[in-house]
N, CA, C and O of each residue as an XYZ file, in Angstrom:
292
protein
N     103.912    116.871     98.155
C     103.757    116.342     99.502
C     105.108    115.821     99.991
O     106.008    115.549     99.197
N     105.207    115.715    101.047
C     106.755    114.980    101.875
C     106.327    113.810    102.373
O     105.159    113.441    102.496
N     107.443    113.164    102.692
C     107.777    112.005    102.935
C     106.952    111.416    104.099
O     106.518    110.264    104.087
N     106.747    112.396    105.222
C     105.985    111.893    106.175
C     104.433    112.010    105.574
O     103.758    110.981    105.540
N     104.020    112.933    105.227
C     102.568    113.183    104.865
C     101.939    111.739    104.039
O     101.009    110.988    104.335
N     102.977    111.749    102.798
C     102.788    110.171    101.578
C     102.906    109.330    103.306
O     101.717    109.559    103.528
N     103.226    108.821    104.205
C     103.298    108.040    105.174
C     102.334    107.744    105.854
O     101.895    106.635    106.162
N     101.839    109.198    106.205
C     100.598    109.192    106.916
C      99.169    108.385    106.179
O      98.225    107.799    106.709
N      99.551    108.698    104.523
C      98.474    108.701    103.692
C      98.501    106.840    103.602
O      97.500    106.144    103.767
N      99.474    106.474    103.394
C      99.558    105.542    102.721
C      99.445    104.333    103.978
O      99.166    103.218    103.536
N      99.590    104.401    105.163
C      99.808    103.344    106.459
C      97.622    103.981    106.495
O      96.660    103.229    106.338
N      97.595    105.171    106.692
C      95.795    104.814    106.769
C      95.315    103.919    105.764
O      94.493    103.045    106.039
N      95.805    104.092    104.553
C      95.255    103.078    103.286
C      95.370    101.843    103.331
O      94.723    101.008    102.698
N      96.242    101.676    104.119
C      96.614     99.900    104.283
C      95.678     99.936    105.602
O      95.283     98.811    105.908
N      95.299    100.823    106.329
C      94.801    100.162    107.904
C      93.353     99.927    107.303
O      92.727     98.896    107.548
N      92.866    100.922    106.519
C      91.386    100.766    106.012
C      91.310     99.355    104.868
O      90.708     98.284    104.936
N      91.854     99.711    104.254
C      91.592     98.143    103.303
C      91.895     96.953    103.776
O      91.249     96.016    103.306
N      93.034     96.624    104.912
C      93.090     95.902    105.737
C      91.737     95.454    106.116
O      91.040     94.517    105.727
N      91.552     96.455    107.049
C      90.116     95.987    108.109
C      89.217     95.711    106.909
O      88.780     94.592    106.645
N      89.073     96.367    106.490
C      87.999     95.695    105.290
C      87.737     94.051    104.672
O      86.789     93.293    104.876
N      88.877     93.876    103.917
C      89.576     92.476    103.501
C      89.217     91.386    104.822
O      88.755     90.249    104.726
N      89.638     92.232    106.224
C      89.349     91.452    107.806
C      87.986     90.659    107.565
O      87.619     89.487    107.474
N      87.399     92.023    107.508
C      85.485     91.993    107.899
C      85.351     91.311    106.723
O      85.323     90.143    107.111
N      85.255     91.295    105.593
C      84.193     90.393    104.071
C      85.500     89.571    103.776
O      85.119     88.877    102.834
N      86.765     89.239    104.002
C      87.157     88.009    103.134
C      87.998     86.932    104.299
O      87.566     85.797    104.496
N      89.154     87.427    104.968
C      89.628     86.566    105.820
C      90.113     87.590    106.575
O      90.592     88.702    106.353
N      89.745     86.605    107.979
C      90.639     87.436    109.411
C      92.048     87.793    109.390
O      92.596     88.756    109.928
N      92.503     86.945    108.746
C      94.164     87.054    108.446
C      94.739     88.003    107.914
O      95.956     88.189    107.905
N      93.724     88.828    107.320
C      94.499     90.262    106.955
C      94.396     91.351    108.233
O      94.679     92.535    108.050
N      94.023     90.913    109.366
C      93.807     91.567    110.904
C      95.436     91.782    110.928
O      95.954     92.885    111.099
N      96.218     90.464    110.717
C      97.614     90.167    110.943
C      98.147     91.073    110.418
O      98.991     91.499    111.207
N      98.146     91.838    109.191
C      99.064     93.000    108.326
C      98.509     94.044    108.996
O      99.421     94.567    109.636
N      97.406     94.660    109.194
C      96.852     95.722    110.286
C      98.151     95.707    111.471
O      99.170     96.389    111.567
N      97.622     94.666    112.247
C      99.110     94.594    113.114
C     100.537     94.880    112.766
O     101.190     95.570    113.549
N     101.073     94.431    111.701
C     102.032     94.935    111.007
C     102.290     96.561    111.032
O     103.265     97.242    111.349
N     100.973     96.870    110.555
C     101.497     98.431    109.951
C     101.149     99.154    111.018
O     101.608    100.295    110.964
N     100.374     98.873    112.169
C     100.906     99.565    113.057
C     101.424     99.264    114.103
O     101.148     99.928    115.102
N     102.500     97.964    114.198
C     104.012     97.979    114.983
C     104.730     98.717    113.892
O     105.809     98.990    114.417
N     104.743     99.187    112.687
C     106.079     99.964    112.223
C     105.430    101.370    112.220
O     106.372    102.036    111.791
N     104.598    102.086    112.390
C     103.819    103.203    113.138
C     104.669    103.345    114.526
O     105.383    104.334    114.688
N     104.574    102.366    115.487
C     104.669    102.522    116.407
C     106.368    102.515    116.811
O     106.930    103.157    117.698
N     106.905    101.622    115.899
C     108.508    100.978    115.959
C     108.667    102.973    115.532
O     108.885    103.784    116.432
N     108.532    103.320    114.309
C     108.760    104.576    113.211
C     109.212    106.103    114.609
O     110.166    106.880    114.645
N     107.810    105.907    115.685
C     107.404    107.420    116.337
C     108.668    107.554    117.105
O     109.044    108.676    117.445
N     109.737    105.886    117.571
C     110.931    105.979    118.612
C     112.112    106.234    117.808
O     113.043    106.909    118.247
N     112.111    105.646    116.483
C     113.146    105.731    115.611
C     113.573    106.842    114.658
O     114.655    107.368    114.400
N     112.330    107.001    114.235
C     112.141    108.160    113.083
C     112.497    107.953    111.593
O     112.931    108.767    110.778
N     112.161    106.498    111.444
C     112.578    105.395    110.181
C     111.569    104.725    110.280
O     110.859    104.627    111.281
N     111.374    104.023    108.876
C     110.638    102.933    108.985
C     110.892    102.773    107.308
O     111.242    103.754    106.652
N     110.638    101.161    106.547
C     111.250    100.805    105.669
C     110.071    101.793    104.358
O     110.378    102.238    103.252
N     108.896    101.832    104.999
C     107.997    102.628    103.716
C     108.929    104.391    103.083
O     108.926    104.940    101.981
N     109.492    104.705    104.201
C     109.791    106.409    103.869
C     111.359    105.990    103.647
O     111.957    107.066    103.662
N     112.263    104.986    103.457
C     112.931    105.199    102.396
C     112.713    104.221    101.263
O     113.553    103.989    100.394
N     111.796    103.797    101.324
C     111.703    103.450     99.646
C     110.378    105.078     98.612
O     110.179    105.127     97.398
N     109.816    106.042     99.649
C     109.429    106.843     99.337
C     110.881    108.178     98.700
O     110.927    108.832     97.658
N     111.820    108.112     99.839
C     112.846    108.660     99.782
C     113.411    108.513     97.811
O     113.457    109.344     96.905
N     113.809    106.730     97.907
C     113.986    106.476     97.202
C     113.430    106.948     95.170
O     114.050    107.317     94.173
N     111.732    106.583     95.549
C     110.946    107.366     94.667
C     111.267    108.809     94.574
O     111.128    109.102     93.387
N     111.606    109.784     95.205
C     111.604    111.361     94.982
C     111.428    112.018     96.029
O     112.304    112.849     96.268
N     110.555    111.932     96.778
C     109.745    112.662     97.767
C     110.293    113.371     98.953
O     110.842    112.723     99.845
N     110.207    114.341     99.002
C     111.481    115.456     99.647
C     110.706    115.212    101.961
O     109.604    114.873    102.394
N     111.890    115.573    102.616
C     111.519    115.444    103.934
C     110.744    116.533    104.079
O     110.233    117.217    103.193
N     110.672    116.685    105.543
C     110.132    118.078    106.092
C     111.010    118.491    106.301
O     110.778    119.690    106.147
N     112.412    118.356    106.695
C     113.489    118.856    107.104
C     114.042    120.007    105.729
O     114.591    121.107    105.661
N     113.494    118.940    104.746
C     114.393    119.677    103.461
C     113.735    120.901    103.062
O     114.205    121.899    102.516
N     112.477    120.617    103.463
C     111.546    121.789    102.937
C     111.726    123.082    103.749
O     111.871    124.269    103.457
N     111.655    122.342    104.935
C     112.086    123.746    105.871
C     113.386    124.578    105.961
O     113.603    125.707    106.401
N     114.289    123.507    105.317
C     115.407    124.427    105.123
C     115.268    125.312    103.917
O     115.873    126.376    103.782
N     114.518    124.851    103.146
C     114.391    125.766    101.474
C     113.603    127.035    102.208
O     113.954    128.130    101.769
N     113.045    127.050    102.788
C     112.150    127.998    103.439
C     112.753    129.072    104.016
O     112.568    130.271    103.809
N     113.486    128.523    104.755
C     114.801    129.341    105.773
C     115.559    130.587    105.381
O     115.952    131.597    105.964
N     115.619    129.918    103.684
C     116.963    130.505    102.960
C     116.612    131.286    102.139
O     117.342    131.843    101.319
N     115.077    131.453    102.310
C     114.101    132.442    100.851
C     114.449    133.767    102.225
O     114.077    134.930    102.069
């Protein structure tokens, strides 16, 4: 998988367990919901956000990179 996809996967996982944690334990995890999607939203103008380079970091190749491997077959 690439860098954006692990992104996609991983900001739904926090929005769902978020709201969850919201609804049965405290409202205050509403507040990190908010979080993850102002850096969703900060991410779509920038094309950064701090989760996809610490994914970077782990291994996980772009779309850019892939498409260039593609290019060159």
């Amino acid at each position: 998988m690439t860098v954006e996809r692990y992104l996609r996967l991983i900001a739904g996982c926090f929005v769902l367990a978020t709201l969850l944690l919201g609804y049965f334990h405290s409202s205050y995890w509403f507040l990190f919901t908010g979080f993850v999607a102002l850096n969703l939203i900060q991410s779509a103008f920038t094309d950064w956000c701090p989760m996809m380079s610490f994914l970077r970091w782990l291994g996980a190749k772009s779309d850019a990179a892939s498409l260039s491997r593609s290019s060159e077959a």
